[in-house]
C-alpha positions as protocol buffer text, in pm:
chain_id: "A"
residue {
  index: 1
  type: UNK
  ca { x: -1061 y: 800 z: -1142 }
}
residue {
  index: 2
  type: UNK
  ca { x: -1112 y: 811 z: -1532 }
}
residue {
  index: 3
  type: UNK
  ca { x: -1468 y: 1013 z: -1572 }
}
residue {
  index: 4
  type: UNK
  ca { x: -1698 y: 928 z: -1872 }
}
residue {
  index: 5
  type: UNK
  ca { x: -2022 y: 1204 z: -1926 }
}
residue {
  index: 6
  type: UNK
  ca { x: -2247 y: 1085 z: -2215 }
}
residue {
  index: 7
  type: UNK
  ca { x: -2460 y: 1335 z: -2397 }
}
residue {
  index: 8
  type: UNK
  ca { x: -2733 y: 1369 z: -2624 }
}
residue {
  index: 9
  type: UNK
  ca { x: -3009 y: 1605 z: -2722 }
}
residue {
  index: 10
  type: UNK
  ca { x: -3243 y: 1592 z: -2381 }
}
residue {
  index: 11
  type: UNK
  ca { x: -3069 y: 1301 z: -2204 }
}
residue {
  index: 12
  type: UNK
  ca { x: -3367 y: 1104 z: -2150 }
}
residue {
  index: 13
  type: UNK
  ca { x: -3308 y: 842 z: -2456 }
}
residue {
  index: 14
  type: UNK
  ca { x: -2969 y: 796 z: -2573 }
}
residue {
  index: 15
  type: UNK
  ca { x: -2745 y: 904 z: -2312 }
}
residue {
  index: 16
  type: UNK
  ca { x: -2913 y: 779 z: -2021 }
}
residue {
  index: 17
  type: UNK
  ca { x: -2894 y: 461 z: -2170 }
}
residue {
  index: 18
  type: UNK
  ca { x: -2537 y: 482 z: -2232 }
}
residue {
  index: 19
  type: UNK
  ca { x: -2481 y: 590 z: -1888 }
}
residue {
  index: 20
  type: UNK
  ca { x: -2643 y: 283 z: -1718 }
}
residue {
  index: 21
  type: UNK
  ca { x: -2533 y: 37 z: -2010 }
}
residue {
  index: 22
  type: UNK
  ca { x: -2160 y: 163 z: -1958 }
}
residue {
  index: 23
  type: UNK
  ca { x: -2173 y: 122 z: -1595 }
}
residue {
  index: 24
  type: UNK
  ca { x: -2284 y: -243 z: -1595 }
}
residue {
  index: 25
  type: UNK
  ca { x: -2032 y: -314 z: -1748 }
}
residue {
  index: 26
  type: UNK
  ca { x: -1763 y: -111 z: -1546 }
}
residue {
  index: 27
  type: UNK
  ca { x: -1948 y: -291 z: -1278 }
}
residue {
  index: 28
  type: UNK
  ca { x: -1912 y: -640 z: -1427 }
}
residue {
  index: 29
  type: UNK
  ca { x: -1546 y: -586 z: -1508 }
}
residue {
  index: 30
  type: UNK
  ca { x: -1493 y: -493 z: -1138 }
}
residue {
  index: 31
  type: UNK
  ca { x: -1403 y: -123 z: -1208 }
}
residue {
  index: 32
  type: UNK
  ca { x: -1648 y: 63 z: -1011 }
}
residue {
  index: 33
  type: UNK
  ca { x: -1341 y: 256 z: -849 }
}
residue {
  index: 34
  type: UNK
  ca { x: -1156 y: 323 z: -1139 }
}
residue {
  index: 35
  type: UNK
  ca { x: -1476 y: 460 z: -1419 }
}
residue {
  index: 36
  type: UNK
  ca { x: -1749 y: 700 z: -1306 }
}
residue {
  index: 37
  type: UNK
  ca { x: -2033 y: 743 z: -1572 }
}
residue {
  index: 38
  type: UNK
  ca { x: -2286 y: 1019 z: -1591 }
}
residue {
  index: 39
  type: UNK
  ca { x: -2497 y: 1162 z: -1890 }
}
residue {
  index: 40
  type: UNK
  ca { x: -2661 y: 1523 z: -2005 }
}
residue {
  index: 41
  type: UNK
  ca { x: -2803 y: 1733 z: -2260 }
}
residue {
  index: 42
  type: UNK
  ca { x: -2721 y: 1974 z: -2453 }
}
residue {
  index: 43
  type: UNK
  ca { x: -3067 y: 2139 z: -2444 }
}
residue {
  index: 44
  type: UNK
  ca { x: -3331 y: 2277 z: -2128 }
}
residue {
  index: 45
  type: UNK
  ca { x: -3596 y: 2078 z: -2397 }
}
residue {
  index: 46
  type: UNK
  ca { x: -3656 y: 1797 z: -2099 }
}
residue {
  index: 47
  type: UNK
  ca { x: -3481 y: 1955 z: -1805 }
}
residue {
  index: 48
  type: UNK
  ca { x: -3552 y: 1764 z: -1482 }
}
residue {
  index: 49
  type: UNK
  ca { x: -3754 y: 1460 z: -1691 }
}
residue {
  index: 50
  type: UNK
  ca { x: -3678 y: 1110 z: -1582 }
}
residue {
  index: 51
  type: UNK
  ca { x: -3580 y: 874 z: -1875 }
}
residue {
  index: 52
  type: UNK
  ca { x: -3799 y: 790 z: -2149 }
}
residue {
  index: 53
  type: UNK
  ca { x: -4010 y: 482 z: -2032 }
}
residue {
  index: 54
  type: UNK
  ca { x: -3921 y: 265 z: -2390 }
}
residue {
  index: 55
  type: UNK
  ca { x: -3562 y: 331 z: -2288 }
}
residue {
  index: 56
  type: UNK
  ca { x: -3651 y: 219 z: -1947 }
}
residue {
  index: 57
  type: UNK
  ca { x: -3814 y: -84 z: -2097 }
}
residue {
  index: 58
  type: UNK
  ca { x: -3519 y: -160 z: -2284 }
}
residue {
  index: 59
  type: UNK
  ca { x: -3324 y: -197 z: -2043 }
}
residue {
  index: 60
  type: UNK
  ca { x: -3531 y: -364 z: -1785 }
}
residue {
  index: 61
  type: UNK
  ca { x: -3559 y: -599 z: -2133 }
}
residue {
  index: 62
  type: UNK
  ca { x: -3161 y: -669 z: -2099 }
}
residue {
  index: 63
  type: UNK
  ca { x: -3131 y: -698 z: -1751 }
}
residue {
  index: 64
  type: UNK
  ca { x: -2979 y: -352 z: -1771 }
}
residue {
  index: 65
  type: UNK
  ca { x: -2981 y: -173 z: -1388 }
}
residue {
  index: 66
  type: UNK
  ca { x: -3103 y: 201 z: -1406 }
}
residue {
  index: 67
  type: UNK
  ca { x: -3233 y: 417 z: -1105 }
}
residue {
  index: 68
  type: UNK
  ca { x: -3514 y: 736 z: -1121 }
}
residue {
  index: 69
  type: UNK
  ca { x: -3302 y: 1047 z: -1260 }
}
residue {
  index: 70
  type: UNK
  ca { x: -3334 y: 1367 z: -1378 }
}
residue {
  index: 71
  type: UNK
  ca { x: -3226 y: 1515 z: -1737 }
}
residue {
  index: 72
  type: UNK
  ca { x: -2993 y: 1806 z: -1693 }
}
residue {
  index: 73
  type: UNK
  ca { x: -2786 y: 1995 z: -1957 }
}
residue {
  index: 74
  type: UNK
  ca { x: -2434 y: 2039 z: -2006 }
}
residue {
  index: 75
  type: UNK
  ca { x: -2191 y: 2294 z: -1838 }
}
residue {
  index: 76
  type: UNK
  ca { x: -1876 y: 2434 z: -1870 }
}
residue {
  index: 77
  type: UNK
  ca { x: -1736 y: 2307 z: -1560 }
}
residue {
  index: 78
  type: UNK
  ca { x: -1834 y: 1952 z: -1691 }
}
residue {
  index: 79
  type: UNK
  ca { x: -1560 y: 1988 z: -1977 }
}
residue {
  index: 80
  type: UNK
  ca { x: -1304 y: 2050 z: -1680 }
}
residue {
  index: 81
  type: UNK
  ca { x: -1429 y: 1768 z: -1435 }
}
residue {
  index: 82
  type: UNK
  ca { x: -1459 y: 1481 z: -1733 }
}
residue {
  index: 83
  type: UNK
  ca { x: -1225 y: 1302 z: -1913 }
}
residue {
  index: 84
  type: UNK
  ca { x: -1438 y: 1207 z: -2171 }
}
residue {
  index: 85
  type: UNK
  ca { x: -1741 y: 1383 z: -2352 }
}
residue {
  index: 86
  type: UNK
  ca { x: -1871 y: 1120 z: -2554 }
}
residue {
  index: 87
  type: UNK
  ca { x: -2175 y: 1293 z: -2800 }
}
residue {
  index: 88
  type: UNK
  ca { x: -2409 y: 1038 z: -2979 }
}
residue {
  index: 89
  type: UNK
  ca { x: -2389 y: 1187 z: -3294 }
}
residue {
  index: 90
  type: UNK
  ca { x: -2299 y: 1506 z: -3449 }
}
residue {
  index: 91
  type: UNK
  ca { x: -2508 y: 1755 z: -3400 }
}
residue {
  index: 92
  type: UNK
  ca { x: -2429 y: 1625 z: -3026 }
}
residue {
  index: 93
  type: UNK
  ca { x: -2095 y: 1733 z: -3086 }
}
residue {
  index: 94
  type: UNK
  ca { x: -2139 y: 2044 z: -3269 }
}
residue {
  index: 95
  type: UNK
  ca { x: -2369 y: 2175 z: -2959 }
}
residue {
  index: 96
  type: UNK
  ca { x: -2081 y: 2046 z: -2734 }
}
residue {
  index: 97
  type: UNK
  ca { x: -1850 y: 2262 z: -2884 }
}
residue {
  index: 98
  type: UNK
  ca { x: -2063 y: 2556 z: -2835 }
}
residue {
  index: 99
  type: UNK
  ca { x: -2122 y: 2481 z: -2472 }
}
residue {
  index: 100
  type: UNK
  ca { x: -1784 y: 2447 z: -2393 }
}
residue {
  index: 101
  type: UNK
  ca { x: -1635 y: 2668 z: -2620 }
}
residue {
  index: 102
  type: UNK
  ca { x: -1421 y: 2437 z: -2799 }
}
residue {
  index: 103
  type: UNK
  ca { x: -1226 y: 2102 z: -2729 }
}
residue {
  index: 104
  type: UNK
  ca { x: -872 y: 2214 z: -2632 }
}
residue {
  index: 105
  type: UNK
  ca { x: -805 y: 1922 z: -2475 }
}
residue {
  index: 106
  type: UNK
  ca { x: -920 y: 1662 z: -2709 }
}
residue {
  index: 107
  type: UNK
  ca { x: -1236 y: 1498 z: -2446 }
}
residue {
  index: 108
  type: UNK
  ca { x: -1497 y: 1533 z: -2724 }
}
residue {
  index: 109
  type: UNK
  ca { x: -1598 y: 1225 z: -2920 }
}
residue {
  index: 110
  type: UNK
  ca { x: -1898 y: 1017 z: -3091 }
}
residue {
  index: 111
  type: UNK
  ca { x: -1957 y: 707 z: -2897 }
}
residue {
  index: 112
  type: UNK
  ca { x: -1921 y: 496 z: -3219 }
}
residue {
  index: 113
  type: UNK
  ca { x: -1570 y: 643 z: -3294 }
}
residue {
  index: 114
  type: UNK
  ca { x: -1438 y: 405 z: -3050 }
}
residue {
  index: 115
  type: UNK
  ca { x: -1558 y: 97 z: -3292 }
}
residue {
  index: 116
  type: UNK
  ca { x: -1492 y: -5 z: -3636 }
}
residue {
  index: 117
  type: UNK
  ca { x: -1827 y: 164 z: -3796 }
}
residue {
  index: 118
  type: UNK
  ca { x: -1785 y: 530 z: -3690 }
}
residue {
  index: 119
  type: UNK
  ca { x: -2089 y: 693 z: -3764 }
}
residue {
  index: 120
  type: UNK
  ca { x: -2397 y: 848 z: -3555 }
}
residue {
  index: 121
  type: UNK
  ca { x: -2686 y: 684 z: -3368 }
}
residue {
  index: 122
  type: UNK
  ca { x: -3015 y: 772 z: -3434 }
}
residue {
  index: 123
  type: UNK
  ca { x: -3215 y: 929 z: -3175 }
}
residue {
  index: 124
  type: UNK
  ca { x: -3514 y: 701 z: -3074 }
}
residue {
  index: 125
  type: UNK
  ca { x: -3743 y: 998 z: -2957 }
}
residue {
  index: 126
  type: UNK
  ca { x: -3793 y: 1060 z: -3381 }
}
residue {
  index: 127
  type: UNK
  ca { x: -3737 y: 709 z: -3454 }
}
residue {
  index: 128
  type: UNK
  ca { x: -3906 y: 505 z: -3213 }
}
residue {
  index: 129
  type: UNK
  ca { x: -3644 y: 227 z: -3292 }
}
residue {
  index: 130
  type: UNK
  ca { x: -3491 y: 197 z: -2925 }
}
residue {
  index: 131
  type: UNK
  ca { x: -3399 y: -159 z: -2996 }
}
residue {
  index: 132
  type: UNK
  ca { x: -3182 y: -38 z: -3271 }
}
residue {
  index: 133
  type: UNK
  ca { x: -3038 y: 246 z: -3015 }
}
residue {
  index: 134
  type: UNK
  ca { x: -2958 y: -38 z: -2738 }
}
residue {
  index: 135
  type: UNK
  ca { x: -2751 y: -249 z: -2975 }
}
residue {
  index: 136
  type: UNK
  ca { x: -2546 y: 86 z: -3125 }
}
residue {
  index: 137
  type: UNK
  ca { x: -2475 y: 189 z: -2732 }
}
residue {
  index: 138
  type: UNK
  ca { x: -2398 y: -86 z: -2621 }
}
residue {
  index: 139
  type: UNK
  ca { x: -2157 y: -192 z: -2929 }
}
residue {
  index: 140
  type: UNK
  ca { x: -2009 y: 200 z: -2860 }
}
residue {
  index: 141
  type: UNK
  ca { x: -1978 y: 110 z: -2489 }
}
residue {
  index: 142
  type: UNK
  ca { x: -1791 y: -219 z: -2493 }
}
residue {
  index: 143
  type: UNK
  ca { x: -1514 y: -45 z: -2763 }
}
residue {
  index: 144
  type: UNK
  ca { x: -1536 y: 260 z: -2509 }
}
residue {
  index: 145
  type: UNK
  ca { x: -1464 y: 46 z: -2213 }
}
residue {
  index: 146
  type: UNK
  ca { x: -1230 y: -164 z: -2399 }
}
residue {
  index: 147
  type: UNK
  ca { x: -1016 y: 151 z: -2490 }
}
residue {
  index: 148
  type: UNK
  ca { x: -988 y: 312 z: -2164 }
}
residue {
  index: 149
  type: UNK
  ca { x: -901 y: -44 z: -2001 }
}
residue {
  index: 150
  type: UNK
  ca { x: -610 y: -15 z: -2233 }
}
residue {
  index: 151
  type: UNK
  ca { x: -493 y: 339 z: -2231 }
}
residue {
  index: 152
  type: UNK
  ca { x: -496 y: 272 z: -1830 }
}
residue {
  index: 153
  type: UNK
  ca { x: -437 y: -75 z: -1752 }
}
residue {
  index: 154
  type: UNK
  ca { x: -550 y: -52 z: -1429 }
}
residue {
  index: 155
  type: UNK
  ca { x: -404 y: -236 z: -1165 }
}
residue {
  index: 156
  type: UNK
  ca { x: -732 y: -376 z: -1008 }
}
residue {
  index: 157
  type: UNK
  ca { x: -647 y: -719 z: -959 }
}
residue {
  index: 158
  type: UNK
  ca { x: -326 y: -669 z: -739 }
}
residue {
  index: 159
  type: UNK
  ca { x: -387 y: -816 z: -374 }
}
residue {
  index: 160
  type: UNK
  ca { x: -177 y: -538 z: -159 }
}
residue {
  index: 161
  type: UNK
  ca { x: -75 y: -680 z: 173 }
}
residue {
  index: 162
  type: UNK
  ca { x: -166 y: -500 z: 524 }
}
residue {
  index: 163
  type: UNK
  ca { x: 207 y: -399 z: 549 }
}
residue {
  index: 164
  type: UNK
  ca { x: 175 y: -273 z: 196 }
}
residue {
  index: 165
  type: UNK
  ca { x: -109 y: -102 z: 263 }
}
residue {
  index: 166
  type: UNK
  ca { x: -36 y: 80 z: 546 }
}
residue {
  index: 167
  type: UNK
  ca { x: 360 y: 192 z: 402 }
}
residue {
  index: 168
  type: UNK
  ca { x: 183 y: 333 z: 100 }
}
residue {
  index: 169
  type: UNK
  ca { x: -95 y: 541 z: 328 }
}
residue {
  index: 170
  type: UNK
  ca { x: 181 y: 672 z: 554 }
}
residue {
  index: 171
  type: UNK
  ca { x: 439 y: 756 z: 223 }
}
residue {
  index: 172
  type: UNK
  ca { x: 128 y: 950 z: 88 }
}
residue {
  index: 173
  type: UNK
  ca { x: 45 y: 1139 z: 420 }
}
residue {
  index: 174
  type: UNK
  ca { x: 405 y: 1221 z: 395 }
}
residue {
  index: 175
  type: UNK
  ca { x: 404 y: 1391 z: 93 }
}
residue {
  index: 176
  type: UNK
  ca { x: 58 y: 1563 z: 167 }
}
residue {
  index: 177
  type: UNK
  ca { x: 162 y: 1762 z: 455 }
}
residue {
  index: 178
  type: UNK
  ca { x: 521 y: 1786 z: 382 }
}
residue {
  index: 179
  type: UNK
  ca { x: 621 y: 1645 z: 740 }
}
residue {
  index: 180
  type: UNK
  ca { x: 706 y: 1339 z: 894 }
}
residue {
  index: 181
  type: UNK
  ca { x: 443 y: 1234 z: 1184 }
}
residue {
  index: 182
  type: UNK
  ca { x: 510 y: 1054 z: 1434 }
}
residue {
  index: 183
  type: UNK
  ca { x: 393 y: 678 z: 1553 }
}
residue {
  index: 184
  type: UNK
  ca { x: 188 y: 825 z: 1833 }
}
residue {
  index: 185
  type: UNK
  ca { x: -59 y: 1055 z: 1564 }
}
residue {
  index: 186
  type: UNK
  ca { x: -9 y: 815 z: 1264 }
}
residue {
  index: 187
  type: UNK
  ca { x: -355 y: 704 z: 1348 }
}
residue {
  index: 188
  type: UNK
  ca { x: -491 y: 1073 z: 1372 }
}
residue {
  index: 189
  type: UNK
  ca { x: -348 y: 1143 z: 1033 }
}
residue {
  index: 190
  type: UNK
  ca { x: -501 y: 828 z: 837 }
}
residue {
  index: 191
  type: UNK
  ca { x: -875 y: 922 z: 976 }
}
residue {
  index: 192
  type: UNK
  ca { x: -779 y: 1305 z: 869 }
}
residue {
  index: 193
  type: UNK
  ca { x: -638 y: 1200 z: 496 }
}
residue {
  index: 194
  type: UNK
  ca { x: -955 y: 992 z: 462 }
}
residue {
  index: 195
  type: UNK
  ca { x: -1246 y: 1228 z: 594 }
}
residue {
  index: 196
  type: UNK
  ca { x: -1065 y: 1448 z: 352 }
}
residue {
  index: 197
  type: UNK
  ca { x: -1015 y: 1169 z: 57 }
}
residue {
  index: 198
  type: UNK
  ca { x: -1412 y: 1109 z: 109 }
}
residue {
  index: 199
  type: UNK
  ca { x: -1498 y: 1539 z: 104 }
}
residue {
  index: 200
  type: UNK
  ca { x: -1289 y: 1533 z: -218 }
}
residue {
  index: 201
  type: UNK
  ca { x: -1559 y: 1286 z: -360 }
}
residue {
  index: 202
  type: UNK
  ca { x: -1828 y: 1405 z: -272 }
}
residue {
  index: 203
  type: UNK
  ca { x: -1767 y: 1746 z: -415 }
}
residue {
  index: 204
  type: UNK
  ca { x: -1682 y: 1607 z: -682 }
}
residue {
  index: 205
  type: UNK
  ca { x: -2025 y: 1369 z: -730 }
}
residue {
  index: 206
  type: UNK
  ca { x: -2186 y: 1670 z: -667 }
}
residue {
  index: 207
  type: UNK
  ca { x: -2092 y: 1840 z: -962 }
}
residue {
  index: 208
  type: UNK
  ca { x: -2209 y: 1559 z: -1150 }
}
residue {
  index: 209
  type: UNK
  ca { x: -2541 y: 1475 z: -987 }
}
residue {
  index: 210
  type: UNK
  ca { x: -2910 y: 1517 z: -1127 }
}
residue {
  index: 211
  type: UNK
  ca { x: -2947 y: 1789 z: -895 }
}
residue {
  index: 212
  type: UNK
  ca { x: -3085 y: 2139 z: -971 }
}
residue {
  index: 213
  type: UNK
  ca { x: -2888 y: 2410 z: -829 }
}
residue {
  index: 214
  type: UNK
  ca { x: -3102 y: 2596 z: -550 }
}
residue {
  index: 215
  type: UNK
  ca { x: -3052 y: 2209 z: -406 }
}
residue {
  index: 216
  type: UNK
  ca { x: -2704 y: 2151 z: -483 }
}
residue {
  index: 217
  type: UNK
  ca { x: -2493 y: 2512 z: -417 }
}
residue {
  index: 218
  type: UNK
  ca { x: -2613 y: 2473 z: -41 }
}
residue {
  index: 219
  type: UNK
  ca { x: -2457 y: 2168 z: 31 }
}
residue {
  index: 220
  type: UNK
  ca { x: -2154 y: 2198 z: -234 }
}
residue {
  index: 221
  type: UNK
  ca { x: -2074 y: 2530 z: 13 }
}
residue {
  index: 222
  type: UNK
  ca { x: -2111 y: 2289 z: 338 }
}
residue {
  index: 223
  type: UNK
  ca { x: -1839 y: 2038 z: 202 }
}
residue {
  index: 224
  type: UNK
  ca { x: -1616 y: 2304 z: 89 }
}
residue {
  index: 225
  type: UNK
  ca { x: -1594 y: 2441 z: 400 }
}
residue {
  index: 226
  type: UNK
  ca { x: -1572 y: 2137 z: 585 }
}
residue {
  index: 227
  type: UNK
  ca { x: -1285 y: 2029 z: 349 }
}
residue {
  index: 228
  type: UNK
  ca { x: -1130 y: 2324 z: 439 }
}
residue {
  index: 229
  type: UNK
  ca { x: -1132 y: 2292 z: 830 }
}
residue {
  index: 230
  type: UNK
  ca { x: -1015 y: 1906 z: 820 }
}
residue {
  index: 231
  type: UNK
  ca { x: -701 y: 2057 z: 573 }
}
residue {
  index: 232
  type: UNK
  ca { x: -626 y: 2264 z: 821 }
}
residue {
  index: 233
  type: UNK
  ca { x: -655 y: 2018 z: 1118 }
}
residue {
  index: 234
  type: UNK
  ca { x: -446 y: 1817 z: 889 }
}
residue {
  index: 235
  type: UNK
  ca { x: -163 y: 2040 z: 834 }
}
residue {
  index: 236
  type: UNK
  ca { x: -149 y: 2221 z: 1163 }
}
residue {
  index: 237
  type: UNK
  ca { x: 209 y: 2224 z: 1326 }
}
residue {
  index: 238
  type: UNK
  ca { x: 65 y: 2079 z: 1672 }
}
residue {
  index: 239
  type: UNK
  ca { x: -10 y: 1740 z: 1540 }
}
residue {
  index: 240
  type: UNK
  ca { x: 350 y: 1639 z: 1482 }
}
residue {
  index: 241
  type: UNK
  ca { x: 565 y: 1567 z: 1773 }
}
């Protein structure tokens, strides 16, 4: 899954936006289950605020979903779990540095890079224009989109038969536990790979969600320890015959 975190200043105007702007269209395109989209700050100024209510307006304008959230700034581990740090304008970018101490791998860029008028977009909060700010997201997200539909070419419109299906499940389960199992636990194995497939996600949604940490270390602990017993169910000798 290619992961997209926007960021601004107190990800309540800008970034929010571009989080539930981007996602429409993901969702429009079909993509939901290729492009996860999240935004944060890169300050505490309006930690744990819900979106600005003109931003909110805006988009209710569009026709733009958006649910109740809560600002939350930058981490390091976000640099590791993203593909893509998209900053709204410079400063965004300069503080992103700072946070993450750099941009070894490249994930760092403005939003309007990905268009042909690179430049910044003005926060709302000082300007009050949010009309202006909805047009220069959403221009920023289409070219976004646009790009990583190319750079991946997903392959979301192939129809996979059962048969296909189920020889590229087994192949996989294969390779997992490095053995070969039998017909008689095949079954066993598919619910194991999957309760551990669905773990995997939601650890890693729960690095990502609007959560403050007192809330979100308890339960992060819970699914890496559950993760753990089904791997080891999983790869025990017994199951194979």
């Amino acid at each position: 899954m290619v992961k997209v975190l926007f960021v601004c200043l107190g990800n309540i105007c800008r970034s929010p936006m571009a989080e539930f702007i981007f996602k429409d269209l993901v969702k429009k395109e079909g993509l939901e289950k290729f492009i996860l989209a999240k935004s944060v700050a890169t300050s505490y100024e309006t930690f744990g605020q819900d979106m600005h209510e003109e931003a909110k307006l805006k988009l209710e304008e569009k026709g733009i979903p958006y649910k109740k959230r809560r600002a939350r700034k930058l981490t390091k581990s976000d640099y590791i779990n993203f593909d893509y740090i998209i900053g709204m304008d410079e400063q965004n970018i300069q503080n992103i540095y700072k946070i993450c101490d750099g941009d070894d791998k490249q994930k760092v860029h403005k939003l309007l890079d990905y268009t042909d008028e690179p430049r910044d977009i003005a926060d709302p909060w000082y300007t009050g224009n949010f009309s202006k700010a909805y047009d220069d997201i959403l221009k920023g997200c289409t070219a976004l989109l646009k790009y990583i539909k190319e750079k991946y070419n997903f392959n979301y419109e192939k129809d996979y038969s059962k048969e296909e299906l189920v020889s590229l499940i087994y192949e996989d389960i294969k390779k997992y536990a490095a053995i070969t199992p039998s017909d008689g636990k095949i079954v066993e194995y598919f619910a194991l790979g999957s309760k551990i497939i669905d773990i995997r996600v939601w650890i890693s949604d729960m690095y990502n969600i609007e959560l403050e940490d007192e809330d979100a270390i308890p339960r992060l602990k819970e699914y890496y320890k559950d993760l753990e017993e089904y791997i080891y169910r999983f790869k025990k000798p017994e199951i194979a015959e």
